[in-house]
Every structure is written in structure tokens, then in C-alpha cells.
Phi, psi and omega in degrees: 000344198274131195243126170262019179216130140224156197245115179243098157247186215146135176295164157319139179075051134223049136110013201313290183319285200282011151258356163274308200283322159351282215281324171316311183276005186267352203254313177332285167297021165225028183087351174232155181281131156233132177264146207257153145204127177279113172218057157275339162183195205161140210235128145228300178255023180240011185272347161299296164325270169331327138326303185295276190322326149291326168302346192239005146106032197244006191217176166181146177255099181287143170255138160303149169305333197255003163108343197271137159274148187239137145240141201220138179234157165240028219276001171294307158342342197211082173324330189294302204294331163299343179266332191275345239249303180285327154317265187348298200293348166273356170253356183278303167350275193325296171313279241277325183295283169003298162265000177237343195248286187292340180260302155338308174284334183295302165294000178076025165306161154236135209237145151215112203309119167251086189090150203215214177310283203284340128341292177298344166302285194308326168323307168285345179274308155308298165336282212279354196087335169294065182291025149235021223296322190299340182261003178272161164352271178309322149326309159301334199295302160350287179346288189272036179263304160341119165271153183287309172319090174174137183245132172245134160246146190264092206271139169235153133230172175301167187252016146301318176259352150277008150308312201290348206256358151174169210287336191297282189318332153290271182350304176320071169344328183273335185314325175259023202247316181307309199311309199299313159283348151313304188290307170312349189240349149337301193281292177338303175255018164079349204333153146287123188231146187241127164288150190227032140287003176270174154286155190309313182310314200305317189285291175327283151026279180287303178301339177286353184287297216269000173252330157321275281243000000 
């Protein structure tokens, strides 16, 4: 069962956070350590560029009545920032897996991600409009970041009950649409995908089934 990458990814409101602190407290108590890591993106050498896009009016953030924020890009609008904007972005990736990921396992951690490559894949494919993104150059490379030692899951639901589950995610224009390339990369990579309209134990469950498989 023992994995030293594991990946829990997934649109907002499904449950990500609180089946990773699960599973952390379930490896505790059978003897093993796991380190939390948030890896949905990292801005460095792509933060100009998302500067530029605002200024020119190709990105916006709405704030809620309750203070949460929607960022929403339009870079389907401007071929250059669709072609530069997953290059950049593929090198801030690149740094950050390196260093949270590939050296922490170089050293024997064990880690596990609450979101990981394909979250920032379905991210850019919403910017640009490119729902085939994953099959470009540049897609592949996002790709070949993935260590083969590693299990990943995929929590999913429809997108009426994650509306029901917090005020960002109603709001969110995007949501089903995220929902829909999930499923699409799902298919694409085989993923393991869990609903996560069962209950939290059941969803637990399951990922321990699934790390067993």
C-alpha cells in the first residue's frame, strides 16, 4: 500500500483538504509520516505576464459579498499570452515540483499533494480555451513532471452539489465546465476517480481500497 507520492486532485468543494488530513491521520497511526503539500500553482516567472493581462484588461478578479474571490483570465483572446502564458507557467511548475516534490523523495519523505500536474493543466485549459492542451508540446512537458512512483486520485462531483458547498463555487461560472475536463483527463489518463457524494468515511474508504489496489 505504501506510496511516497500521493496526489488527491479535484475541482473546488470536493473534499480535498479534509481526505488528505484523513488519510495523514490514518498513515500516522500505522507508523508512517506524511508531509502535506498545496501545489495548484506558483507565479515567478509568469507573474509579469498575469500583470500585463490585467492591465490590459485579459484577467479580473470579482470579490464576493462574503470577501472570497473568483479569478477569471481570458487569454483565449490574445494568441501571444496563450502561447507564452503555459511556457512561463511551465517553468515556475517545473521550480516548484523540484523543490517540494523531487528533492523531499530524493531524500526519502513521503508526501502527499492536495492538488498536483493536472489541476494546473485543467486551470490552463480554462484561461486559454484550449481544452486540448494537454496533448501540446507544452502540455506534454506539464506531463512528464509526474514521478512514475506515485498514486493519484481524483475526487469528483456533479456540479449542483458543489454549488451547494460553499458561496465561491456557486458563484463560479467555470465550475462546470472545470467539472467536465476533469472528467475529460480522467478518461485520457485512466485516472482513479472517487464521487464524493458518498460520505466523508465512505470517500475515505475508498481511497484506502484504492491505495490497497
Amino acid at each position: 500500500m505504501e506510496k511516497s507520492l500521493i496526489c488527491v486532485i479535484g475541482p473546488d468543494g470536493t473534499g480535498k483538504t479534509t481526505q488528505i488530513e484523513l488519510l495523514i491521520n490514518y498513515f500516522e497511526k500505522n507508523g508512517f509520516h506524511y508531509k502535506y503539500q498545496w501545489l495548484r500553482f506558483y507565479h515567478f516567472f509568469s507573474l509579469p505576464l498575469l500583470l500585463l493581462a490585467r492591465f490590459y484588461g485579459l484577467s479580473e478578479v470579482k470579490i464576493l459579498d462574503d470577501g472570497e474571490k473568483i479569478g477569471y483570465h481570458y487569454f483565449h483572446r490574445s494568441k501571444l499570452i496563450s502561447h507564452i502564458y503555459p511556457i512561463l507557467l511551465f517553468a515556475d511548475t517545473f521550480l516548484l515540483i523540484f523543490f517540494k516534490i523531487y528533492l523531499p523523495l530524493l531524500f526519502g519523505k513521503k508526501i502527499i499533494c492536495d492538488r498536483f500536474i493536472y489541476d494546473t493543466i485543467v486551470d490552463l485549459m480554462v484561461s486559454t480555451s484550449n481544452y486540448e492542451l494537454y496533448k501540446s508540446r507544452v502540455g506534454k512537458l506539464f506531463l512528464m513532471l509526474i514521478p512514475r512512483n506515485k498514486k493519484i486520485f481524483l475526487l469528483i462531483s456533479n456540479e449542483t452539489t458543489l454549488k451547494t458547498r460553499r458561496e465561491d463555487i456557486k458563484k463560479d461560472r467555470n465550475i462546470g465546465l472545470k467539472i467536465e475536463l476533469y472528467e475529460k483527463l480522467a478518461n485520457e489518463f485512466n485516472l482513479k476517480t472517487i464521487d464524493t457524494q458518498e460520505s466523508i468515511n465512505l470517500v475515505h474508504e475508498q481511497l484506502i481500497r484504492g491505495l490497497n489496489e
